[in-house]
Residue, then its C-alpha position, 0 to 999 in steps of 0.5 A: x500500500x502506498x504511504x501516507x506521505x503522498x507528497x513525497x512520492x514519484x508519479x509515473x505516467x505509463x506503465x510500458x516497459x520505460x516506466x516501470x523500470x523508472x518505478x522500480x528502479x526509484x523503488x529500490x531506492x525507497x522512493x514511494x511511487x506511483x503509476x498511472x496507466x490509461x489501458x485497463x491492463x499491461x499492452x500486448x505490445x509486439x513491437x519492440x524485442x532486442x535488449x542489447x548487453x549494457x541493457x541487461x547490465x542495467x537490469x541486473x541490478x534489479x533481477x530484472x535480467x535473470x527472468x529475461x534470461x529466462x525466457x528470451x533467446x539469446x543472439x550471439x550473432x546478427x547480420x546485414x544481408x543483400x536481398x539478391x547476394x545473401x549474407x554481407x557481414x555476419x558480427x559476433x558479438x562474443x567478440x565483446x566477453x571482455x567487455x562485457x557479461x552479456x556478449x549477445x543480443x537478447x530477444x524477448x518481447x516487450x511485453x513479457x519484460x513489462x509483466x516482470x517489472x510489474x511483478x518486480x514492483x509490486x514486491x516494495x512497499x509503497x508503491x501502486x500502479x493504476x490502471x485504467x486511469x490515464x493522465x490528465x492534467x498537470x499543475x506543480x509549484x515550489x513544493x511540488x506536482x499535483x496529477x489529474x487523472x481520470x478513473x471512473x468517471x471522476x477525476x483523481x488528484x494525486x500530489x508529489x514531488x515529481x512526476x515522469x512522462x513515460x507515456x509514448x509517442x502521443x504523450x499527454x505529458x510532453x504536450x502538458x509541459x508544451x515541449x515541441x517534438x522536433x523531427x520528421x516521419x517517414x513517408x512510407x508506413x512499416x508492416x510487421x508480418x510474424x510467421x513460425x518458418x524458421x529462417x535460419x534453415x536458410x542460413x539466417x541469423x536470428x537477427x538479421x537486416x537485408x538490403x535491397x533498393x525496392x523492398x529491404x527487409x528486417x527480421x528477428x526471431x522472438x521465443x512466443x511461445x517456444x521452440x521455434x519461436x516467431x520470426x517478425x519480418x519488418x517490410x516498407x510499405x512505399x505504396x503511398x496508395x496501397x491500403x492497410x486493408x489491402x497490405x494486412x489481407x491474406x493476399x497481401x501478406x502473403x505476396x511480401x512473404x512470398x517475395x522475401x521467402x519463396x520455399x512455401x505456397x502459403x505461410x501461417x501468419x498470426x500476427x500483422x501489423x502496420x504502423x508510422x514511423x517518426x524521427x523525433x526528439x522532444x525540445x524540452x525534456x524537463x520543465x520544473x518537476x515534470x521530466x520525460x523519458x522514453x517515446x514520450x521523449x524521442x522516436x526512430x525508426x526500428x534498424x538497429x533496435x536502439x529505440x526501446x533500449x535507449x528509453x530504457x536507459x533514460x529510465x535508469x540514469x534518471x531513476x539514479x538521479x532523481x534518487x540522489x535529489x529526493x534523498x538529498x544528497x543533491x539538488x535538482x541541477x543534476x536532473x539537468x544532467x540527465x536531460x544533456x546525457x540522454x538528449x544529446x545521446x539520442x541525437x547524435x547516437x540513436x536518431x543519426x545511427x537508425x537514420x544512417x541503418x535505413x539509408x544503408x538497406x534502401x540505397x539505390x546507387x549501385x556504386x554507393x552500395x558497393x562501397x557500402x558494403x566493402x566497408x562492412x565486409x571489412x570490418x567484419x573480417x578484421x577483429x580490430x575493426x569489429x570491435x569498436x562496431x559492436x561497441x558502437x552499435x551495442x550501444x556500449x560506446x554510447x552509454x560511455x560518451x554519455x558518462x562524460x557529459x557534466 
């Protein structure tokens, strides 16, 4: 149950995977919290599922990272293919055992790791979730943020000391504090189409993105169920005319499919989904006692799956200092750190890094992609040019960069 000392608690708007981890990352901290969440229960979100090493460093803390151990898959390797030309560069990421404890990828989806936070937090004292009760307005003062949210039919006042804004991509917290999200979207939708055929009969890595310059493809395989898991299959929809209900009909589904993978007549496909998909990072990550993290801060395409990590990120290196503020061994200046690691990280990491990704499958010219690929190639067969790739596009190298911004 919460304690009766409701001012001195931490809101957090969304219950996605970003939030609770801020929840239970100031939790261990014995830091009150509460969540509000605007769905009625956790969201079977299949979007997000790849957890890079220093993402899994992060988590231990919390025993976060055995129970994902538990059910993921681990991907010790992950390629860059042309869709004609097979396999480009394969990179091991077992390269990286001095480096770190995780020298793979681990794949889970993003639901699975959101219901162990929630288990994860529901075991400290003082602390709540809410469900069913999405923000809706915000007011704060010297001393402090009042919440409104609605539940029932009535509006809820809830007081603290600080309030985050997990609350993805349509965040009303990011549009309560009047911060721009500074960017552009794409002009062709993503359908994400999952079937069970195994692709690594086919000499795929259960990470894989392949290049082509009328239709790339980006692939994974995640647990489901079990052994053999889903393979998620990301294609570019560059029909601006093309409906989703003509992408997402058996017929459509099964042209992508059987374009990429032309070893079956018919393929079963038990989930496909189409979504927009935005560069955008929000101008203004604090304004007083309000804070952002996650989507509701910044957005990228999905090649390189730095997005959900990166909130992730945010999450703990904000839960570390807003710890260090609510227990009063610093003022709140140093929330103004968090806001210059992790803003400028994403700009010139994330948002550049996936940009530059969707550029290298899509490009055209024959001659650029040539030289494209020579580079790759090299990198990969040379372990002196592979490793600061991977500590590069693990995020490792990143995170370090971050460190170093006052």
């Amino acid at each position: 149950m919460p304690s009766p000392d409701s001012t001195r608690r931490v809101i957090i708007a969304g219950a996605g995977p970003v939030g609770l981890t801020a929840a239970v990352a100031l939790a261990n901290q014995g830091i009150p919290v509460t969540v509000l969440e605007a769905e009625p229960a956790l969201t079977h979100d299949l979007r997000a599922g790849t957890f890079h090493p220093p993402t899994m460093e992060m988590l231990a803390a919390y025993g976060v990272t055995d129970a994902m151990l538990e059910q993921g898959l681990k991907v010790p390797h992950w390629q860059v293919r042309d869709r004609e030309m097979g396999v480009v560069a394969e990179w091991d990421l077992g390269m990286l055992a001095d480096v770190t404890p995780y020298p793979f990828r681990l794949h889970l989806e993003q639901h699975k790791l959101a219901r162990i936070l929630l288990d994860k937090l529901l075991a400290y004292p003082d602390t709540e979730i809410l469900f069913s009760t999405p923000l809706s307005g915000i007011e704060q003062d010297a001393g402090g943020v009042t919440a409104f949210a609605s539940r029932d039919g009535e509006t809820l006042r809830i007081r603290g000391k600080w309030l985050i804004g997990c609350d993805g991509g349509r965040s009303f917290t990011r549009k309560a504090i009047g911060s721009e999200f500074e960017g552009f979207t794409w002009p062709e939708r993503f359908a994400v189409l999952s079937t069970d055929y195994d692709l690594s009969a086919h000499g795929y890595a259960r990470n894989a993105y392949i290049a082509d310059p009328q239709e790339w493809v980006a692939v994974f395989c995640v647990p489901h169920d079990g052994p053999p898991g889903l393979w998620r299959a990301v294609f570019p929809i560059t029909d601006p005319d093309e409906p989703d209900e003509e992408v997402l009909s058996s017929d459509g589904v099964q042209r992508r499919l059987k374009g990429f993978m032309p070893w079956r007549d018919h393929y079963d496909v038990p989930y496909a989904s189409i979504y927009r998909v935005h560069q955008r990072v929000a101008k203004d990550w604090r304004v007083g006692r309000v804070l952002l993290a996650g989507d509701a801060a910044h957005v990228n395409n999905p090649l390189g799956a730095f997005g959900l990590n990166g909130g992730l990120h945010d999450a703990i290196n904000l839960a570390g200092k807003l710890g260090a503020v609510w227990h009063g061994r610093a003022d709140d200046t140093l929330l103004d750190r968090y806001v210059r690691q992790r803003r400028n990280t994403n700009i010139d990491f994330v948002q550049a890094t996936s940009i530059r990704n969707k550029r290298l499958l899509e490009e055209r010219d024959p001659g650029v992609r040539r030289e494209r690929f020579d580079e790759l190639r090299r990198q990969a067969s040379d372990r002196n040019s592979a490793i600061p790739f991977l500590l590069q596009s693990s995020m490792i190298m990143s995170l370090r960069k971050a460190e170093e911004i006052q």
